[in-house]
N, CA, C and O of each residue as an XYZ file, in Angstrom:
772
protein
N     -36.693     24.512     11.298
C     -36.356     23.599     10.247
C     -36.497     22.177     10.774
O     -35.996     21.968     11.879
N     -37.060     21.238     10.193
C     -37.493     19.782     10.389
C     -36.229     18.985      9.764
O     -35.653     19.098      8.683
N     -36.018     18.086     10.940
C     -34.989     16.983     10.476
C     -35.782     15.880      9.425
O     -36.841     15.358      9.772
N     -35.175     15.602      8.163
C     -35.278     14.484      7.670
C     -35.016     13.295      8.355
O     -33.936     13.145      8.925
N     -35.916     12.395      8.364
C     -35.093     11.056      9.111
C     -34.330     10.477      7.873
O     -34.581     10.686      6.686
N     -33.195      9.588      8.497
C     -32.278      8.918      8.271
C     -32.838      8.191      7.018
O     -34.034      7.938      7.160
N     -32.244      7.723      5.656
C     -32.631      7.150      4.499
C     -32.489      5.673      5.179
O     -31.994      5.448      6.283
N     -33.064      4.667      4.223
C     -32.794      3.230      5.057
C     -31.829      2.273      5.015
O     -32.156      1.733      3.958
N     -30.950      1.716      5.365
C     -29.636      1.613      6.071
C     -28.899      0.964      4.699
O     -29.381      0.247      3.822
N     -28.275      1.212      4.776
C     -27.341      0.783      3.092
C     -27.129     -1.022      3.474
O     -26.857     -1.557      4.549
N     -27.367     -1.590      2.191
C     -27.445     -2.890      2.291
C     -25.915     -2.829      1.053
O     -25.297     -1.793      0.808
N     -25.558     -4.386      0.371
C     -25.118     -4.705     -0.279
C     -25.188     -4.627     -1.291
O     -24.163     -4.948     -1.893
N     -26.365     -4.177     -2.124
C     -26.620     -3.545     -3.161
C     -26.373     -2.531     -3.854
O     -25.924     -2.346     -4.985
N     -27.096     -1.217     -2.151
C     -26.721      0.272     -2.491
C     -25.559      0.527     -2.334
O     -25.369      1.674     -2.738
N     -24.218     -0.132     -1.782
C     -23.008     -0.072     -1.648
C     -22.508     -0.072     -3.128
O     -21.883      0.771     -3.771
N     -22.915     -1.095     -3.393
C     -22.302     -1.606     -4.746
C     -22.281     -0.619     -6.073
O     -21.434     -0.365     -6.930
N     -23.867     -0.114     -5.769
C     -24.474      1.033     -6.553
C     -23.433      2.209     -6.489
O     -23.049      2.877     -7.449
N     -22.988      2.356     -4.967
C     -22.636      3.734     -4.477
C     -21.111      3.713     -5.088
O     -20.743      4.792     -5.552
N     -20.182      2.633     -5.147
C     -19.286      2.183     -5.994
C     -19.006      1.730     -7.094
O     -17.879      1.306     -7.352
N     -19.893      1.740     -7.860
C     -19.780      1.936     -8.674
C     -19.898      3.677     -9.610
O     -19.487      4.248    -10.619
N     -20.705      3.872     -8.477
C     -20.763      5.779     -8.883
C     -19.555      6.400     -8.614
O     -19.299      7.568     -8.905
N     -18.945      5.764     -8.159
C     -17.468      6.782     -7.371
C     -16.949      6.531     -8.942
O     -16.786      7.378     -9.820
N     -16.723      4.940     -9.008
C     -15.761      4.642     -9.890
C     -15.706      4.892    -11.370
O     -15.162      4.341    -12.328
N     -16.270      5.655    -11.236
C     -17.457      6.371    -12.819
C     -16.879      7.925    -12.533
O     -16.691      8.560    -13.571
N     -16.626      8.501    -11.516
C     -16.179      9.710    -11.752
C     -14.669      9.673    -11.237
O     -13.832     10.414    -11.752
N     -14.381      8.892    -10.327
C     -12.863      8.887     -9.926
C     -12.578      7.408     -9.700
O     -13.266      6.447     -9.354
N     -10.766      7.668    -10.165
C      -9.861      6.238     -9.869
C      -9.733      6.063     -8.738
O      -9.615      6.916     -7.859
N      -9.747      4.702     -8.623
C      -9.332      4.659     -6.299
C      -8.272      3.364     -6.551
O      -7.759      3.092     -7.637
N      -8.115      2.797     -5.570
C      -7.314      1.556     -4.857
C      -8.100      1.082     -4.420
O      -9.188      1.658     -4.422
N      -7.963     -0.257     -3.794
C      -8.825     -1.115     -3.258
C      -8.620     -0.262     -2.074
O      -9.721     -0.460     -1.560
N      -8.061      0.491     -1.311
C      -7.927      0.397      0.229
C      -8.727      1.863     -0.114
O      -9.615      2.029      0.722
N      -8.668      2.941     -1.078
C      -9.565      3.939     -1.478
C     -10.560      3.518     -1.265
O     -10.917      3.696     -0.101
N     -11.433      2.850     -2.064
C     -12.763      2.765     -2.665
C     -13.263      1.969     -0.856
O     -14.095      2.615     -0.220
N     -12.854      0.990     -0.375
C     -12.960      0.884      0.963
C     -13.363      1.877      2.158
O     -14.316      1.796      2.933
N     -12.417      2.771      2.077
C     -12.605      3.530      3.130
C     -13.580      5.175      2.225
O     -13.592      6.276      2.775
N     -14.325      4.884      0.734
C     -15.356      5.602      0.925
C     -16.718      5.228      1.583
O     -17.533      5.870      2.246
N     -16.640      3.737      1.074
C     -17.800      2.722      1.446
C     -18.092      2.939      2.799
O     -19.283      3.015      3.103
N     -17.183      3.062      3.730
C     -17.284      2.896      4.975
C     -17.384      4.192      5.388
O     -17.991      4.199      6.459
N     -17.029      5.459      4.995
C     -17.529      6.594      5.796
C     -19.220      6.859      4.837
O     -20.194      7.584      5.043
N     -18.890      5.925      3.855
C     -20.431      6.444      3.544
C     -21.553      5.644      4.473
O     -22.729      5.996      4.570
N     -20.913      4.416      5.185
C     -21.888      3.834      6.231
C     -21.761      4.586      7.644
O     -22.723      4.625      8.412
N     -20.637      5.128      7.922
C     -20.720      5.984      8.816
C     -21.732      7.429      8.992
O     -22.554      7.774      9.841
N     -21.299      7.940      7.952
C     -22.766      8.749      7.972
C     -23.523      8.614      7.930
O     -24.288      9.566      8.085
N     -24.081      7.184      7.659
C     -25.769      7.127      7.571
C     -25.751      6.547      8.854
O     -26.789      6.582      9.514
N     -24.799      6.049      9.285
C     -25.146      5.848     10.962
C     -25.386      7.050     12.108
O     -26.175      7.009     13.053
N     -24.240      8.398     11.648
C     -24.935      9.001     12.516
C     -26.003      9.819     12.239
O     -26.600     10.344     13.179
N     -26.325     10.004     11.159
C     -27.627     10.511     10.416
C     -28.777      9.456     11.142
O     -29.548      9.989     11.941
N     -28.929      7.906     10.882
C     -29.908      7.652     12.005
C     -29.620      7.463     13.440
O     -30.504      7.083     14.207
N     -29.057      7.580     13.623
C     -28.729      7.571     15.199
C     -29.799      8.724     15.817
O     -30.558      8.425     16.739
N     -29.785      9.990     15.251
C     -31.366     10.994     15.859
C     -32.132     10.106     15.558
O     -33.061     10.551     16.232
N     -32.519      9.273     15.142
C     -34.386      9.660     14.884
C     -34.391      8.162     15.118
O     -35.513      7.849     15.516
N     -33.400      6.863     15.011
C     -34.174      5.533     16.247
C     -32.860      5.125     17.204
O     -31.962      5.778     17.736
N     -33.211      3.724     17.148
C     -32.966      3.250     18.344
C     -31.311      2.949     17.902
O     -30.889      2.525     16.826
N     -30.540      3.333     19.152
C     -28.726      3.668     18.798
C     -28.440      1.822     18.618
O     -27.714      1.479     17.686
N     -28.935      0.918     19.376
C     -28.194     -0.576     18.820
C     -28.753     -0.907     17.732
O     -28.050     -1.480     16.899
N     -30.376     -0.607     17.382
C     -30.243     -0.992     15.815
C     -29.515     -0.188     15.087
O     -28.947     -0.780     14.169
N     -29.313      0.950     15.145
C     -28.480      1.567     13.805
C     -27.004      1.054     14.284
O     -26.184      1.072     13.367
N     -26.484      0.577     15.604
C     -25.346     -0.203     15.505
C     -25.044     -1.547     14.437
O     -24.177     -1.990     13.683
N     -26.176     -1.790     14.866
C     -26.025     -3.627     14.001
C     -26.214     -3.367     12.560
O     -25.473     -3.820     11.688
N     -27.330     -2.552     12.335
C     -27.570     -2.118     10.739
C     -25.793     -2.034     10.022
O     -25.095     -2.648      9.215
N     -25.698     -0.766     11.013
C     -23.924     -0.165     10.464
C     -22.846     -1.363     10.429
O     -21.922     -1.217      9.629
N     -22.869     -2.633     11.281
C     -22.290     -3.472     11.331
C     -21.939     -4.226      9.923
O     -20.888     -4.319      9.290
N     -23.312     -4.747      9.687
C     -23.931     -5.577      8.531
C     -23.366     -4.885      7.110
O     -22.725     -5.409      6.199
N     -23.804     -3.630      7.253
C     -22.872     -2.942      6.194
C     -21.916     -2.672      5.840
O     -21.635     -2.383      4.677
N     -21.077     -2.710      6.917
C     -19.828     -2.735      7.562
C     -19.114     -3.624      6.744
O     -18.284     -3.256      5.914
N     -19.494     -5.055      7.017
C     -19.348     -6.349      6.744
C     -19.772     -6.655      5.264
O     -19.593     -7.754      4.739
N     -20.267     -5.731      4.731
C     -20.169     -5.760      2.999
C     -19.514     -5.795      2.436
O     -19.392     -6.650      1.558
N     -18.630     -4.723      2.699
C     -17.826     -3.868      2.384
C     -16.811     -4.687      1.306
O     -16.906     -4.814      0.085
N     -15.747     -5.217      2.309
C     -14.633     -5.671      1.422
C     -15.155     -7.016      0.247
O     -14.462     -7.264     -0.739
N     -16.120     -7.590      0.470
C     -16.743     -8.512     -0.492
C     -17.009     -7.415     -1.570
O     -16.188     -7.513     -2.483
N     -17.858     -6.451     -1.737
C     -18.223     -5.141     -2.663
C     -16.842     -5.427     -3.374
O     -16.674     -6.188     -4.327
N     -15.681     -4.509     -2.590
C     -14.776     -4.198     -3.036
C     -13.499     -5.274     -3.744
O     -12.505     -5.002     -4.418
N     -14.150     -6.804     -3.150
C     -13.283     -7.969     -4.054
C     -13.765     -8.002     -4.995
O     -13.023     -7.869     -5.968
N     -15.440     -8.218     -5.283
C     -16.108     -8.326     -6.672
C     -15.781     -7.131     -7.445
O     -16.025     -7.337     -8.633
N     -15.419     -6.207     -7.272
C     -14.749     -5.055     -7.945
C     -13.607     -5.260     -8.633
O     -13.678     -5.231     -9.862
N     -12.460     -5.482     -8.053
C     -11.449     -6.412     -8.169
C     -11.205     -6.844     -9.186
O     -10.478     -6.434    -10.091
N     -12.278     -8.371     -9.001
C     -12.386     -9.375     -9.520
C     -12.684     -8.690    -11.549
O     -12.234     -8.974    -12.659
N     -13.394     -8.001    -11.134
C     -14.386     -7.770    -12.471
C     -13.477     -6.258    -12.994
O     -14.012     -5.378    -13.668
N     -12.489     -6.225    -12.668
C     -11.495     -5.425    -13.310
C     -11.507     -3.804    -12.925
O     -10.626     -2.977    -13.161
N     -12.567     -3.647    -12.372
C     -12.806     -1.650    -11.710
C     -12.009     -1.096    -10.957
O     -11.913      0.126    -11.062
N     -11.293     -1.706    -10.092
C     -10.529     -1.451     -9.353
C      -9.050     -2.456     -9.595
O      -8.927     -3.656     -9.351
N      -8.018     -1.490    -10.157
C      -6.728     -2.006    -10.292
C      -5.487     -1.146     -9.656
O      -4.907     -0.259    -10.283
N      -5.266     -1.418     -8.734
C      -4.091     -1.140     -8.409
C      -2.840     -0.346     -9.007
O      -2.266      0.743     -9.022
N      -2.820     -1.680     -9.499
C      -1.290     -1.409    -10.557
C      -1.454     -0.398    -11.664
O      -0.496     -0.092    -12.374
N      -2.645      0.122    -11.823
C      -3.106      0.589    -13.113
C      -3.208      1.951    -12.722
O      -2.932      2.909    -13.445
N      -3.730      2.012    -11.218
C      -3.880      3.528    -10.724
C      -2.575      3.976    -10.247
O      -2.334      5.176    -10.118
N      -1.554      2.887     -9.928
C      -0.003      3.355     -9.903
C       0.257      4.028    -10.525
O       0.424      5.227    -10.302
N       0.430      3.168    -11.988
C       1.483      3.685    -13.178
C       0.824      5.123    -13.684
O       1.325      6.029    -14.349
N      -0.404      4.983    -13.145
C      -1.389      6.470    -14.041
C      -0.824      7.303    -13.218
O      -0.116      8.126    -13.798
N      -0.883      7.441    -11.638
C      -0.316      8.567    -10.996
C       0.496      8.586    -11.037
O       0.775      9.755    -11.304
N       2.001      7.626    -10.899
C       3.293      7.941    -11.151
C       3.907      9.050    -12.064
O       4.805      9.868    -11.865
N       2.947      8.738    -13.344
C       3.379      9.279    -14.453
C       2.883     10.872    -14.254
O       3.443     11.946    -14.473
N       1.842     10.580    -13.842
C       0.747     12.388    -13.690
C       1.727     13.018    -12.695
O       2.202     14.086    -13.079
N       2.275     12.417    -11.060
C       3.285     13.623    -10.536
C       4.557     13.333    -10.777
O       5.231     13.475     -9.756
N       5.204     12.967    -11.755
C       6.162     13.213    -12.095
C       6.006     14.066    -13.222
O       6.905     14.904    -13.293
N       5.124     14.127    -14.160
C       4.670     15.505    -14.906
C       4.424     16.853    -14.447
O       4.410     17.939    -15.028
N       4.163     16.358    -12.793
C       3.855     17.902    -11.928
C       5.041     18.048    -11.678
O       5.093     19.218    -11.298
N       6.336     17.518    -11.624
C       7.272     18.282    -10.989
C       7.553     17.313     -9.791
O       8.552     17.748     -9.220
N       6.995     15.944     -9.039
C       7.291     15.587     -8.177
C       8.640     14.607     -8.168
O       9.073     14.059     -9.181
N       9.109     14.511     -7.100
C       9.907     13.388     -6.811
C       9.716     11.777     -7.137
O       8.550     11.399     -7.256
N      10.869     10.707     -7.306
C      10.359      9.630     -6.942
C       9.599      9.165     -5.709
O       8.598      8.449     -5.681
N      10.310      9.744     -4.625
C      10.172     10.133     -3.187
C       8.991     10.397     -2.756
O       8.513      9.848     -1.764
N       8.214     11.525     -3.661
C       7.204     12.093     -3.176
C       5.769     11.385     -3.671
O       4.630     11.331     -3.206
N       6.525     10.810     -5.014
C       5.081     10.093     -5.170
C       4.939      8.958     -4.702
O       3.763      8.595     -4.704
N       6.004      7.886     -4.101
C       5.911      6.660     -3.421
C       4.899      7.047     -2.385
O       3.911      6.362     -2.122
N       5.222      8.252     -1.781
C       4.687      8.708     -0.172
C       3.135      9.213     -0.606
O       2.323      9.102      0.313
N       2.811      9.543     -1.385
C       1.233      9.927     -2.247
C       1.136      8.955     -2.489
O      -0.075      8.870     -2.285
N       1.620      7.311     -3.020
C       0.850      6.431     -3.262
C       0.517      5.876     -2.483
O      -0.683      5.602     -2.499
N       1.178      5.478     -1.575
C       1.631      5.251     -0.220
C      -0.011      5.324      0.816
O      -0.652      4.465      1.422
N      -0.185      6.793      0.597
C      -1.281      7.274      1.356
C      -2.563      6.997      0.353
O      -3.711      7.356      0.614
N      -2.284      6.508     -0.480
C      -3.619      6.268     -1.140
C      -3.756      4.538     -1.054
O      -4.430      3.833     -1.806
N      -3.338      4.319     -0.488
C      -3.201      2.788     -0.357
C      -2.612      2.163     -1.127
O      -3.163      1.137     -1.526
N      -1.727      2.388     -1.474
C      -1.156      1.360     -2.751
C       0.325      0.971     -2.553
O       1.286      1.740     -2.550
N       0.329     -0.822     -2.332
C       1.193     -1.185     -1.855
C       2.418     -0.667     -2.030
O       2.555      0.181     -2.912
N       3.879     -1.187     -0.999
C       5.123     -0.836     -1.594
C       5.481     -1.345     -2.755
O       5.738     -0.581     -3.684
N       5.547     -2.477     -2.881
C       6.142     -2.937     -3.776
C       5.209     -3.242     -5.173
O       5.669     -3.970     -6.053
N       4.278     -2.814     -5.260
C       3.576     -2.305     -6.905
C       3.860     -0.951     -7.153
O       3.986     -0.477     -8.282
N       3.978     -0.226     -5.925
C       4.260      1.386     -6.134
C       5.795      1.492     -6.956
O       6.137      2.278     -7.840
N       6.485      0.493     -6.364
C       8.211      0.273     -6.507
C       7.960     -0.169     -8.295
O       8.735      0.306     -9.126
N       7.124     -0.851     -8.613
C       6.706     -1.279     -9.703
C       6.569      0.159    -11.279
O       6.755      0.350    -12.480
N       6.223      0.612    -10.311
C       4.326      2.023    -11.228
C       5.704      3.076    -11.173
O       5.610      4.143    -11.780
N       6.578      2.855    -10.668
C       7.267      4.787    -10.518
C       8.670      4.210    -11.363
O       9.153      3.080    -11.438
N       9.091      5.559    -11.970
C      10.094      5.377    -13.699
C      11.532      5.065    -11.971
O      11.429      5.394    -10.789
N      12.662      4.320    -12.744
C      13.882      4.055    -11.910
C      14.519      4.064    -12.352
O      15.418      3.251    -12.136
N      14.621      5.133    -13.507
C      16.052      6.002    -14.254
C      16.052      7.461    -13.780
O      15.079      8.131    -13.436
N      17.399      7.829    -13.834
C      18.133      9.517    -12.821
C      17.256      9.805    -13.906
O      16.166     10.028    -13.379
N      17.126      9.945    -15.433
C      16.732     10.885    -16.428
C      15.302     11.141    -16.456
O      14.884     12.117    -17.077
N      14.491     10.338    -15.826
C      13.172     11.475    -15.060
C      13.395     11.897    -14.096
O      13.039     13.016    -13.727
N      14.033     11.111    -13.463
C      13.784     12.052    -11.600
C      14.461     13.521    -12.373
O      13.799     14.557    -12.425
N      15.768     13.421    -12.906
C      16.070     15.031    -12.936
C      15.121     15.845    -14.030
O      15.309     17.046    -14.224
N      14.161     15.154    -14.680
C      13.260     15.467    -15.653
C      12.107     15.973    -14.896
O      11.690     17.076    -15.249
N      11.483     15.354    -13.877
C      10.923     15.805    -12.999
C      11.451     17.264    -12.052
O      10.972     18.383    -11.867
N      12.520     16.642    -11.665
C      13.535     18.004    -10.796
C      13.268     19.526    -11.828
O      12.876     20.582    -11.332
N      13.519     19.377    -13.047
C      13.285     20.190    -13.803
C      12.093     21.016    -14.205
O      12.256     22.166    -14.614
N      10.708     20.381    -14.087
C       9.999     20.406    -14.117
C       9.483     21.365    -12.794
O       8.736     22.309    -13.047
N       9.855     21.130    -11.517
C       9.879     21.917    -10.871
C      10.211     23.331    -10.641
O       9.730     24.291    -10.039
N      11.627     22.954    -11.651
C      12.666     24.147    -11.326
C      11.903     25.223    -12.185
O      11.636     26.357    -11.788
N      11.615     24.741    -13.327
C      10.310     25.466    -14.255
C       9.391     26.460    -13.679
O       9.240     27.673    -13.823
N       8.651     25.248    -12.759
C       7.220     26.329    -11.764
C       8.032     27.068    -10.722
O       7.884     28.266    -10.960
N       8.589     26.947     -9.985
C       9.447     28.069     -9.452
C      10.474     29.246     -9.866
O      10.907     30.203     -9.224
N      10.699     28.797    -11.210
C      11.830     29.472    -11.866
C      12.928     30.167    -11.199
O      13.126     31.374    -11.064
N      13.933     28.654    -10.616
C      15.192     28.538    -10.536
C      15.918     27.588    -11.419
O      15.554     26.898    -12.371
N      17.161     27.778    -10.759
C      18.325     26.963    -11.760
C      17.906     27.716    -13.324
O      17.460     28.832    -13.589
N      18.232     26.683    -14.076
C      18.105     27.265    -16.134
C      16.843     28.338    -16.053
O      16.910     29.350    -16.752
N      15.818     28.143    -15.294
C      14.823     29.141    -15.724
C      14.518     30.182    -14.878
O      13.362     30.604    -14.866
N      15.416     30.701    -14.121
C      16.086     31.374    -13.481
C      15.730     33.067    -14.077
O      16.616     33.418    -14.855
N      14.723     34.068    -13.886
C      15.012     35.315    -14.375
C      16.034     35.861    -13.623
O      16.160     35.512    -12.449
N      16.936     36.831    -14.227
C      17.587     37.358    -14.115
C      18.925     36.959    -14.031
O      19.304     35.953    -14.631
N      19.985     37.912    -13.077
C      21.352     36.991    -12.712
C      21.774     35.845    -12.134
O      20.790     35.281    -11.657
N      23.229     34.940    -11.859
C      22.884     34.051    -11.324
C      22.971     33.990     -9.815
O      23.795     34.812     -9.415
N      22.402     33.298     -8.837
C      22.347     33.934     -7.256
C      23.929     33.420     -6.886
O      24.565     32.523     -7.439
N      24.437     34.501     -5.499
C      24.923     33.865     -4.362
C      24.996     32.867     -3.915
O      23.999     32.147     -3.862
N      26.060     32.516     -3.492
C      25.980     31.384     -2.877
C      24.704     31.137     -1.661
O      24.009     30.164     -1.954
N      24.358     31.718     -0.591
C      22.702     31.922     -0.257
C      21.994     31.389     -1.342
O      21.426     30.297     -1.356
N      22.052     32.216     -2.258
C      20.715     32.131     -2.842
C      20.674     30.734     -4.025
O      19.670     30.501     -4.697
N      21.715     30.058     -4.093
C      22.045     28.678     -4.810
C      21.499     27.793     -3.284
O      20.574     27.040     -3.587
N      21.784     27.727     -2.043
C      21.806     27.278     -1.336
C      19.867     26.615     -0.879
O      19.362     25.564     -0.484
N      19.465     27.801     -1.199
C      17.992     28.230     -1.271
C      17.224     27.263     -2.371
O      16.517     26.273     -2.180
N      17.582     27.847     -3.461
C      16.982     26.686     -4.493
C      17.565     25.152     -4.495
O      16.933     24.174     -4.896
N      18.800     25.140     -4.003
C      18.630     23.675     -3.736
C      18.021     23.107     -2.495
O      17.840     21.936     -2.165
N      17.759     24.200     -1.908
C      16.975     23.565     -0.483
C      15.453     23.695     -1.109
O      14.612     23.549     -0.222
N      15.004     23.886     -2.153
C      13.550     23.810     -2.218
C      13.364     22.691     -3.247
O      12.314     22.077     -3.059
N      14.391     22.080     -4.705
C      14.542     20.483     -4.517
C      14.588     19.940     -3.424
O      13.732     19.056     -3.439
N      15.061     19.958     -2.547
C      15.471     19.218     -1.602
C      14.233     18.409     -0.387
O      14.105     17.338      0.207
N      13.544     19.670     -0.523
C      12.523     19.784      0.109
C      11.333     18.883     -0.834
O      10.627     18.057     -0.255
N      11.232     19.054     -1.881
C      10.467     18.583     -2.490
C      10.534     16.711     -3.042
O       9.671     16.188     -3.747
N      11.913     15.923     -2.433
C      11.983     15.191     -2.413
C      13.325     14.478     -3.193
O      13.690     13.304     -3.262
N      13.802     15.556     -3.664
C      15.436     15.589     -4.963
C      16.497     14.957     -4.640
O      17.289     15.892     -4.751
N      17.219     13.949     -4.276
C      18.508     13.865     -4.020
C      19.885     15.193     -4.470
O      20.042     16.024     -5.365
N      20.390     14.889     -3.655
C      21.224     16.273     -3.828
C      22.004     16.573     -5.631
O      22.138     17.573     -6.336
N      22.354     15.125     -5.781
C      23.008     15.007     -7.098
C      22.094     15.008     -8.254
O      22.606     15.047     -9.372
N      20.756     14.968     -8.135
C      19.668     15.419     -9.223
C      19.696     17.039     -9.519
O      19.736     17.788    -10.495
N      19.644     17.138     -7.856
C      18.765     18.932     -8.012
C      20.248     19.570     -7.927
O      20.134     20.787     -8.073
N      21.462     19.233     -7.763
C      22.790     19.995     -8.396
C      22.502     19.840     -9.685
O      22.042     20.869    -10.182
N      22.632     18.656    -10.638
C      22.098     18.456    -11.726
C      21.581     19.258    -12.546
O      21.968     19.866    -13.544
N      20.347     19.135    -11.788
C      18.995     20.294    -12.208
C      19.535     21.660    -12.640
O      19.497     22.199    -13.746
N      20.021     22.056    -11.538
C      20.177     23.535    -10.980
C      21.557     24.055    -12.516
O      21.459     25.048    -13.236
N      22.646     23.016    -12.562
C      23.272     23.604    -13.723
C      23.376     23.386    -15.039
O      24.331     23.620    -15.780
N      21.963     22.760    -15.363
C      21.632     22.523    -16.534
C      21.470     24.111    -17.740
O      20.999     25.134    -17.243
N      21.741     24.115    -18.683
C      21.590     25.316    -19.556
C      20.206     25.107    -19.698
O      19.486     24.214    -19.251
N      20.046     25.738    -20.149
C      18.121     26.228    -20.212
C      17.428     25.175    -21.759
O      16.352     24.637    -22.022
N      18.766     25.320    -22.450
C      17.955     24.681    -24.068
C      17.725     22.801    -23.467
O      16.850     22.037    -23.873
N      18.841     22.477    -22.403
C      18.970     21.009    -22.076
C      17.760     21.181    -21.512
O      16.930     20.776    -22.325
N      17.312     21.518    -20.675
C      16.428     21.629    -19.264
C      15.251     21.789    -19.970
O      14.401     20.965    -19.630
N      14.812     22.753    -21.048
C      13.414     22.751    -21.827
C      13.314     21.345    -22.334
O      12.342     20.728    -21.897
N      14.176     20.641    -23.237
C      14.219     19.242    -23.337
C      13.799     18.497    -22.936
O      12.894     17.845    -23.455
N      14.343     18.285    -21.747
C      14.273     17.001    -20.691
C      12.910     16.907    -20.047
O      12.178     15.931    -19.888
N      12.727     18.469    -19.640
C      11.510     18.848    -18.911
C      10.007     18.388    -20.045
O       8.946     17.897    -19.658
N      10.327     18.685    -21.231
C       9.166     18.770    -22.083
C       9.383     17.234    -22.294
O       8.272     16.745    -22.500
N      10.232     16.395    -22.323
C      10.097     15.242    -22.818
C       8.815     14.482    -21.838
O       8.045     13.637    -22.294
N       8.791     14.949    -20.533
C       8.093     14.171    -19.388
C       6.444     14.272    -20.141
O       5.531     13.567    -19.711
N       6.303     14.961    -20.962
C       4.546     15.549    -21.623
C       4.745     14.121    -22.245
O       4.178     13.192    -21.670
N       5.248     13.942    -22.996
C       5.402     12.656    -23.983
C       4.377     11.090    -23.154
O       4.348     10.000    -23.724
């Protein structure tokens, strides 16, 4: 099998191109859409690195390198990339999954998105977090949605250790856990809204 050589070295253009294609099928952050740009110059660096010479495809990779966050200000600038916008969208999406306040700071967190817009984008009333808590308790079916009898002390101990785990303060996922089932369908279904 014959190696293709290396395509020719991404300039400021095809970056722009290449980001704008992301941003056409998925939401990012500025510090997202960044660090695709840049492993997408990484691979074409070591993709030419076989077939020429290792300091030009250094300097090439440099130059491109050095695109980068200009790409990603004119992005910015021209409204494609918002922050605050990809907050409040995910906030809302894992706290519909069942997540924590907790857990999604730490998911936004890792997606680059500052503290204090994240502090912004995530709800800071008990009546989602335990709406969320609920939501959980749902896909696992403990506490109200609970088949069968109600557990042992063990086995209460258990489901609050798997809120717990999932990011719950103790007084949510107690909360949670002795909610009647008609409250808990409620609260839980209100989060669809």
């Amino acid at each position: 099998m014959r190696r293709q050589p290396a395509a020719s070295a991404p300039d400021a253009a095809g970056l722009h191109e290449a980001a704008l294609n992301y941003l056409a099928r998925y939401a990012a952050t500025e510090a997202g859409l960044r660090r695709v740009l840049e492993r997408r110059v990484d691979r074409w660096a070591r993709r030419a690195a076989t077939t020429q010479d290792a300091e030009a495809t250094e300097m090439q990779a440099a130059a491109a390198r050095a695109a980068v966050p200009e790409i990603v200000a004119r992005l910015v600038a021209a409204g494609a990339v918002n922050d605050a916008a990809y907050a409040e969208s995910r906030a809302r999406t894992l706290a519909r999954a069942g997540r924590s306040r907790r857990a999604a700071a730490a998911h936004l967190a890792a997606k680059g998105v500052d503290p204090a817009t994240a502090r912004a984008a995530l709800p800071n009333d008990d009546q989602s977090e335990l709406a969320a808590a609920l939501v959980l308790a749902r896909k696992r079916r403990i506490g109200p949605f609970r088949l069968g009898a109600a557990p042992d002390a063990a086995g209460r101990r258990r489901e609050l250790g798997v809120l717990a785990r999932a990011g719950f303060p103790q007084s949510v996922a107690r909360h949670a856990l002795d909610c009647d089932r008609d409250q808990a369908e409620t609260l839980a279904n209100a989060l669809r809204c």
